[in-house]
N, C-alpha and C positions, 0 to 999 in steps of 0.2 A: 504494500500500500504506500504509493506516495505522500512524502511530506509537504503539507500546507505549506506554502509559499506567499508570501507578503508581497502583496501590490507595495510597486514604486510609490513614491510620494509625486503628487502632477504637481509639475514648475512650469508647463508651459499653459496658459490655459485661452492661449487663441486658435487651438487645435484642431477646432469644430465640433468638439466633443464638446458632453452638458456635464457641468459640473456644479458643486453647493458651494452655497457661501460657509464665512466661517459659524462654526458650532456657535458662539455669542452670539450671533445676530439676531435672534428670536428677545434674549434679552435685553440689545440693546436698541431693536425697535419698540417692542411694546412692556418689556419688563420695565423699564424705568418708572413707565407710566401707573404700573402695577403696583410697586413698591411706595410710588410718592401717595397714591389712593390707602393702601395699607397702615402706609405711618400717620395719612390724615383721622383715618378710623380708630387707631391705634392712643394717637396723643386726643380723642374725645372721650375714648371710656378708660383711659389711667387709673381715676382713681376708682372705679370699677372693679377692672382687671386687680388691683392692689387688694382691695377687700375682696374678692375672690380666692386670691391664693391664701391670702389669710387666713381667712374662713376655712378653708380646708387644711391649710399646712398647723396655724395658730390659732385654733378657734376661741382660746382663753385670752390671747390677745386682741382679737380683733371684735367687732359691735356685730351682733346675732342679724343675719338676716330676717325682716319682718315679711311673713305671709297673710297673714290678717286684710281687715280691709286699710287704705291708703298705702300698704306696703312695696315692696319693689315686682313682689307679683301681680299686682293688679297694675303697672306701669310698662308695657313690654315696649309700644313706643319709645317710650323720654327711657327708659334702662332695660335694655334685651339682656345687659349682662345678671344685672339680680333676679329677671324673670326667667333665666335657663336653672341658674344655682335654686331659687327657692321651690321648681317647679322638680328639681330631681334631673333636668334635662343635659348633665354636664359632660356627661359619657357621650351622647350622641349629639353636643354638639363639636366636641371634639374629631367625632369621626366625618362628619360633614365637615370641617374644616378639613380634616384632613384627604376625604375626596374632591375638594374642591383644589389642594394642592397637588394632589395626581393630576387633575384634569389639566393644570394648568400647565404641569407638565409636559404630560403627554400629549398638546396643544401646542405647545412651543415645537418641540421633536418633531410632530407632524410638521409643522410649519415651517421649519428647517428640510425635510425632507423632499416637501413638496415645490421649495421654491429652488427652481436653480436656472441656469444659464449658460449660453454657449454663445462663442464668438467664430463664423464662417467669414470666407473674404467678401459675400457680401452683405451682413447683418451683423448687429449683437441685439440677439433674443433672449427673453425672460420669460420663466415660465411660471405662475405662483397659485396660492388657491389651495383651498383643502374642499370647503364645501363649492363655493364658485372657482370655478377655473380662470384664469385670464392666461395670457401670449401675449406678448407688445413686444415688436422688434423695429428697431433704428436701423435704416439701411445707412450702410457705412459711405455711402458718398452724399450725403444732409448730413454729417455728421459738421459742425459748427464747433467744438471744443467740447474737451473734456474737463473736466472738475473733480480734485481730488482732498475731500476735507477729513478733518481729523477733530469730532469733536473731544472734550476732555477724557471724558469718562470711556469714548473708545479709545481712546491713545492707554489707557489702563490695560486693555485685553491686548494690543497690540495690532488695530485695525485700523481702518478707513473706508469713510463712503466714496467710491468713483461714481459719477454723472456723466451720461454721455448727452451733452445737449446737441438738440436733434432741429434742424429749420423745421417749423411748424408747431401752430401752439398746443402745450401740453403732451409734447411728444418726445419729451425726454426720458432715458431711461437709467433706473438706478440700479446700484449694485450694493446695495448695506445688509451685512461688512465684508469687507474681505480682511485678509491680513496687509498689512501696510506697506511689505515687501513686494507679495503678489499683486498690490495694487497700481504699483510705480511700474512695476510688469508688464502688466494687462495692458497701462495707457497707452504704453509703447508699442505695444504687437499693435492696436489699435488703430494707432494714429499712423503705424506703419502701412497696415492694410486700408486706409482710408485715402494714402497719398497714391495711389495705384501702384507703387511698388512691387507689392507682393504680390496682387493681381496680373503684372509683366511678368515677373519671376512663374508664376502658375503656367500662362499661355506658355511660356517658353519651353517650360520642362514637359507640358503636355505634348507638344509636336515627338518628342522624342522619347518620350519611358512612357506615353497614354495613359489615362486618365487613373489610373490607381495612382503608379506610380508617382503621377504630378501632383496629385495630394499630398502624398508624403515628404516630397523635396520641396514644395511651399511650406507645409509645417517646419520642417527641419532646418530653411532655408532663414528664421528668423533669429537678427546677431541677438546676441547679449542671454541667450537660453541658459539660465542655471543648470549646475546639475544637480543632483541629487543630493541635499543636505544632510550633513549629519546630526545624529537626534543631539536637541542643548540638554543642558543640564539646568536645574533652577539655579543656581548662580548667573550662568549665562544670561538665558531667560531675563532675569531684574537687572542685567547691565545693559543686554540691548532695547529694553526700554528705559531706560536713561537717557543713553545716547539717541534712541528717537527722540528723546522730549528736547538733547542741546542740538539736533542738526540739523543743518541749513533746511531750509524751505525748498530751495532749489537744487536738485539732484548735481551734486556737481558731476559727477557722470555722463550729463546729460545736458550742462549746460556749464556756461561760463562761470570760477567759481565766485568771480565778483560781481552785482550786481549792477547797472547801468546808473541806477539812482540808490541816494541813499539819506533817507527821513529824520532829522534830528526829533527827537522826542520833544522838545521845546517847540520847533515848528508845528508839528504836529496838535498838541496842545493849544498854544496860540492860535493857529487856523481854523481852527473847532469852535475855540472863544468868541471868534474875529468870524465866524461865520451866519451864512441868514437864519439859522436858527435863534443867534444871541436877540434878534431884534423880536420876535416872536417869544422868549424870556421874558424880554423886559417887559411886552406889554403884558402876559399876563402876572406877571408878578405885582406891576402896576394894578391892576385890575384885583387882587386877590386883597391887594394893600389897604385898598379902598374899597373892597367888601368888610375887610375885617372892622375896619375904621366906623364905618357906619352901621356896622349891627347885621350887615346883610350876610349870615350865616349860608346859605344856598351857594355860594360860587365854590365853598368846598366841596362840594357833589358835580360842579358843573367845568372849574376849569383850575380843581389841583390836579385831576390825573389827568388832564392836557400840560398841565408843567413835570408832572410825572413821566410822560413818555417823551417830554422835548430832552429833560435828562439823561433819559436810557437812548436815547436815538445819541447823542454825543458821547455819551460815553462810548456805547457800541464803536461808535466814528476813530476813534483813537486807541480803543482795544485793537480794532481791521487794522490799525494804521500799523501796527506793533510789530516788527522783524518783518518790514516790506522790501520783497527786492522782485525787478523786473530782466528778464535777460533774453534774449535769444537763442533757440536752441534749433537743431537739423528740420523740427519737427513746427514752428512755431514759435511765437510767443508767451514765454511761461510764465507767471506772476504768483507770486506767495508773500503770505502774509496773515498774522496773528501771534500770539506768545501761549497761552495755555491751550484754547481751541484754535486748531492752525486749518488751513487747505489753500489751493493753487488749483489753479487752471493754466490749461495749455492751450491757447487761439492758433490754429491752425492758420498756412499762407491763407487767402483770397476769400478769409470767411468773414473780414472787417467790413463793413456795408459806408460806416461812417464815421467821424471820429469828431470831436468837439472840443476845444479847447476854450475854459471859460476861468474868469477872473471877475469874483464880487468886489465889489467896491471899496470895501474896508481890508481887503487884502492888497490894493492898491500899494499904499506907500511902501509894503516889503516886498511887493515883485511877485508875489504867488501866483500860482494857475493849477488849475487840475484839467484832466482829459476822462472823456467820458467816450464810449464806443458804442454802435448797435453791429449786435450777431442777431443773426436770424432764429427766431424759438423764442427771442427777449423780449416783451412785452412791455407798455409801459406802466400799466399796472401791479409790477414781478413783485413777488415775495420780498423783503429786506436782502438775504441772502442772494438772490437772484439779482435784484438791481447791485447790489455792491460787487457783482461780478461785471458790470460794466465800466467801474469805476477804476481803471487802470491806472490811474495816476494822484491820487487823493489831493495832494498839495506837492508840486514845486517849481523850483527857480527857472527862466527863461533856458537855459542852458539844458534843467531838466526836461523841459519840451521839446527842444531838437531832440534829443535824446531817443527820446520815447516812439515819436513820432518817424524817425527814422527804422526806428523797430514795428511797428506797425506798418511802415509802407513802405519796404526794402527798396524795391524798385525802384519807385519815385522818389527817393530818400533826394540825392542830387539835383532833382530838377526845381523841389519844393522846398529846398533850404533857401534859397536866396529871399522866398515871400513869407517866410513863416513870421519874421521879427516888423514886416509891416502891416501884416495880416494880425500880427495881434495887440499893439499900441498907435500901427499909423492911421493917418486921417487924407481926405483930399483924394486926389491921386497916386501918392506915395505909395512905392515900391512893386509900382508896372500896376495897379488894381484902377478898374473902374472909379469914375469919382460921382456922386450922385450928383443932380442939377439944383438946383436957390430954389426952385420951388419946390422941392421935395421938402424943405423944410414946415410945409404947411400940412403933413403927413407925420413926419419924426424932425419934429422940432428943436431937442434936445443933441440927436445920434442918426441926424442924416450927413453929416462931415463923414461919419465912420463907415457908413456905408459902402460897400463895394465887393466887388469879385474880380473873380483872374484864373487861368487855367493854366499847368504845367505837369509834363510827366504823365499826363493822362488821368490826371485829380483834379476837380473842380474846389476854386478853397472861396469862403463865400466871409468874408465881416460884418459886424455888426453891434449894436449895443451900446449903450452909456452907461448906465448902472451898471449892468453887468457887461466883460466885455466878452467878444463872441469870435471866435473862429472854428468855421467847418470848413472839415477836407474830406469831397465824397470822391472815392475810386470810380471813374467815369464807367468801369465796366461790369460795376456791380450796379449801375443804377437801374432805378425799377422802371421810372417814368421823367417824364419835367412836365409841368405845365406854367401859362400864363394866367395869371389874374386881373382884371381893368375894370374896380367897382364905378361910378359914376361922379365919384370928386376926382379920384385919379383919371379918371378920361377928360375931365377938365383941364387938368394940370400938365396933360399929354405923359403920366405916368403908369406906368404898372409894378408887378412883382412879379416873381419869379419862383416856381417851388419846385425842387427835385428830390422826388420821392424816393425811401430805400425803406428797408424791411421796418418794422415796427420794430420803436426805442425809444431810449431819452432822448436823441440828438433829431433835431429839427433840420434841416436844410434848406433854409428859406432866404432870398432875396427881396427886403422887406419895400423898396422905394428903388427903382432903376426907370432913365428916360424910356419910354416905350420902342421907338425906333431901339437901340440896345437891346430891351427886354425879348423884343422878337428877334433879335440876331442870337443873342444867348440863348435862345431855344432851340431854334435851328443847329447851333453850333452844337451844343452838347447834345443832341438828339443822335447825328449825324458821328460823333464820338464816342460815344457810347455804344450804337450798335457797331462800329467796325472794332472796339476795343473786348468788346465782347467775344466778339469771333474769331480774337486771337487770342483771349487770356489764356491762359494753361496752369494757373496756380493752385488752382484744386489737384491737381496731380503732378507735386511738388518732390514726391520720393522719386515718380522716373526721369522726370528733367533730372534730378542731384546725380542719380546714377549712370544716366546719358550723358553728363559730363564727368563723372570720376571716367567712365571709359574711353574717350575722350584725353 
C-alpha cells in the first residue's frame, strides 16, 4: 500500500486553477462584526452575568435570586439572564449557546470552502455563496488597477485584501484575504496577464507544443514564481510580521527603492489645517457657540456630529497621508500609503482618463497643490476609501507636480513640461495657452484672466479658477467625447464653452469662457485628435511593447 503523499504548497496562483482564500478570512470578514455585537451584549448584562456565577459558585456570598412576583423571573425582557437562572433554564441555555457557537462555526468553514477563485489569461473569477450562489469575473483587459490594502487587524494574521478595479460601475472584484506575500504575487501575475504579455507568450508557445502544452509554458512562463517554502517556525512567524509592519509600502523589488515625492508630517498636518474643511469648522463651531450661548440646546443633535465627522474626515486625511511614497514601476504607477492600516495601488499605462491638479487658496502663500485622477469603475459618489484612491498626490511642492505628472503620463512627460508651471499660476496668454477675450469677464469676473487651454504630446491641459486654482490634462486618446455649449448671454457676448468628457470622476474637464470662433476650432481640433490618437494608442498592452523592445 502506498504512502500518503502531501500536496505541494501553491505559490503560483495565476494558474487557472480555483483556489481558497486564506483560512482567517471568514473571520476577518464577518467575525469582527461578530465579536464587536458579543462584547456589546456582553458589557449590558455584566453585572448579571456577575450575580450568576455567584449564585452558583458563592451562593453565601452573593443576594438570593427573587422568583416571587416583581422578581427577575417575571422580567425576561429588561433580564433574560435572572429569568434562565430563577427559571432552572441554565443547562440549556448553555447548550444553545453552545450550538449556536458550532453553527457559527461550521458557517465560517463553509464559507471558507465555498468561496474561492481563479485567475485564467482572460479573467479573474470568484466564486462565493453557501445558500445563494454568485460568479462575478473581471475580464482582464477592463482591468483599470489593482489595490492592495492591509487593514490593522489583518496585518495581525499576516494578510491582505487585493481589489481588482474593473471599468464599469460596481464591477470590481475582491479577494479578502489572502496572505500578504501571495498577495504582492497575484498582483503581478495579474497585471502581467492584463498587459498582453503572457497572452503573446501563450499564442507563441501554442503554434509549436499545441494547446496543452501552451498552457503549461504560459503558467511556467511567469518570472518571479516562488518555490516551494519551507515550513516557519513561531519564532519566525512573529519576526516576519514585524518586519511586515517596518516595510516599505513599495515593493522594492518591484519598484524604485526611493520614492519620487516625499511628505513632511508638518506639511501634511498644516494642509489638512489650511484646508476647505477648516472653513466648514469654523462655521459650525460658530454656530454651536451661539447655540450654546442662547439656550438653544437642539444644534447638539443637529450639527455636533456634522463637527464630528468634519474631525474624523481630517484626521483620516493625515492618517492616508502617513508613509506616502509614489514611484514607477515595469507595471504602472504604484502609490502606498498609511502607518498602522496600510495599502497601495498599482494604475496600470493608459488606464488614467484625467488628471487635475488643484490649489485652494489658503494653500496659496506655501506653494501647495494636490492631483487628483479618474480611472474608469470610479464614480463620483465612491466610498471614502474608493475616492482616496484617486487622490495620488495629497499635498505638494510645484517640483512635486512635475514629478508626479510625468509618472502618470510617461509619454507626454516632454512635451507637457514646458506648460505645466503656466498652466498652473499663469494668466493672459502666458506660456503658448489661449487667452480668454474682456468680455468674458461678464461670465467669470473674478478668473476669466486664468482662463485658457493649449494642446501638446497629445494631452489637452485646460486652466482655470480663482479660489481654487485648476489645471486639467486629458490624454487626447482616452477621451470619451467634446462638446460645445452657447447659453443665450454667451451668444450675446459671441462666447461659449467647451466640455471634454472622460469616464466618471472627481476631475471635470471643462473650458468654462472661450471666444466662440476658438470654441468651435477647439472642437474640431480635439475631435479630429482624438480619434486618430486612438487608433494608435497601444498602452493597454504595455508588457508586449517592453518585450518587443528588450528583443530588440
Amino acid at each position: 500500500m502506498s504512502a500518503l503523499v502531501r500536496p505541494e504548497r501553491v505559490t503560483n496562483l495565476a494558474d487557472g486553477e480555483w483556489h481558497r482564500l486564506h483560512p482567517a478570512s471568514p473571520l476577518l470578514r464577518g467575525g469582527l462584526a461578530l465579536l464587536a455585537v458579543l462584547g456589546f451584549i456582553i458589557a449590558n448584562l455584566r453585572e448579571r452575568l456577575v450575580d450568576m456565577f455567584v449564585v452558583l459558585f458563592a451562593p453565601d456570598l452573593g443576594p438570593a435570586f427573587e422568583s416571587g412576583p416583581g422578581g427577575y423571573g417575571d422580567d425576561w425582557a429588561n433580564d433574560p439572564i435572572g429569568g434562565i437562572v430563577a427559571n432552572g433554564l441554565v443547562g440549556w441555555a448553555i447548550a444553545g449557546v453552545a450550538a449556536v457557537i458550532v453553527l457559527l462555526i461550521v458557517g465560517f468553514w463553509m464559507s471558507w470552502r465555498m468561496h474561492t477563485f481563479r485567475v485564467t489569461h482572460e479573467a479573474v473569477e470568484v466564486r462565493s455563496g453557501i445558500l445563494f450562489r454568485s460568479h462575478r469575473s473581471a475580464r482582464l483587459d477592463r482591468v483599470q488597477g489593482i489595490n492592495v490594502t492591509r487593514p490593522l487587524f489583518a496585518r495581525l494574521f499576516g494578510t491582505a485584501k487585493l481589489e481588482v478595479s474593473v471599468a464599469g460601475q460596481s464591477a470590481n472584484v475582491q479577494l479578502a484575504y489572502l496572505g500578504s506575500a501571495l498577495a504582492d504575487g497575484l498582483r503581478a501575475d495579474i497585471l502581467r496577464l492584463a498587459s498582453g504579455a503572457r497572452a503573446a507568450r501563450a499564442a507563441s508557445a501554442a503554434g509549436t507544443a499545441g494547446t496543452a502544452g501552451a498552457a503549461d509554458a504560459a503558467a511556467a512562463s511567469i518570472p518571479g514564481a516562488a518555490p516551494r517554502p519551507a515550513r516557519p517556525n513561531v519564532s519566525a512567524v512573529i519576526g516576519h510580521r514585524v518586519d511586515e509592519f517596518l516595510a516599505p509600502e513599495l515593493d522594492p523589488s518591484l519598484a524604485p527603492p526611493e520614492s519620487v515625492v516625499h511628505l513632511p508630517l508638518a506639511r501634511v498636518i498644516a494642509s489638512t489645517v489650511l484646508g476647505g474643511s477648516t472653513v466648514w469648522f469654523a462655521v459650525l463651531a460658530a454656530i454651536i457657540a451661539v447655540g450654546f450661548g442662547s439656550g438653544q440646546w437642539w444644534v447638539l443633535f443637529s450639527f455636533v456630529p456634522a463637527l464630528i465627522g468634519l474631525v474624523s474626515y481630517a484626521w483620516s486625511r493625515i492618517t492616508k497621508s502617513l508613509r506616502y511614497s509614489i514611484a514607477g514601476t515595469p507595471d504602472g504607477v504604484r502609490i502606498g500609503h498609511g502607518l498602522l492600516s496600510t495599502g497601495n495601488q498599482t494604475i496600470p499605462p493608459g488606464r488614467i482618463h484625467a488628471i487635475e491638479v488643484s490649489q485652494w487658496i489658503l494653500w496659496r502663500p506655501f506653494g501647495w497643490w494636490s492631483i487628483r485622477i479618474n480611472v474608469a469603475g470610479q464614480s463620483v459618489s465612491a466610498s471614502n476609501d474608493a475616492a482616496q484612491r484617486t487622490l495620488v498626490l495629497p499635498v505638494g511642492t510645484v517640483a512635486d507636480v512635475h514629478r508626479v505628472v510625468g509618472l502618470l503620463l510617461p509619454d507626454a512627460a516632454s512635451a507637457i513640461e514646458p506648460f505645466i508651471d503656466a498652466g498652473l499660476t499663469g494668466r493672459s496668454d502666458a506660456g503658448d495657452y489661449s487667452s480668454t477675450p474682456r468680455r468674458g469677464a461678464w461670465l467669470r469676473p473674478l478668473s476669466w484672466r486664468r482662463i485658457g487651454w493649449a494642446a501638446a504630446g497629445g494631452v489637452a491641459l485646460v486652466r482655470r479658477g480663482w479660489l481654487q486654482r485648476n489645471l486639467v490634462l486629458v490624454p487626447l486618446a482616452r477621451m470619451q467625447s467634446v462638446a460645445v455649449a452657447v447659453g443665450p448671454i454667451a451668444r450675446m457676448l459671441r462666447l461659449a464653452s467647451v466640455r471634454i468628457h472622460t469616464v466618471a470622476g472627481p476631475v471635470t474637464a471643462s473650458l468654462p469662457v472661450a471666444d466662440r470662433a476658438q470654441a468651435f476650432a477647439l472642437f474640431e481640433q480635439l475631435a479630429d485628435e482624438a480619434v486618430e490618437l486612438g487608433a494608435r494608442d497601444t498602452s493597454d498592452h504595455w508588457g508586449i511593447d517592453r518585450e518587443s523592445a528588450d528583443a530588440r
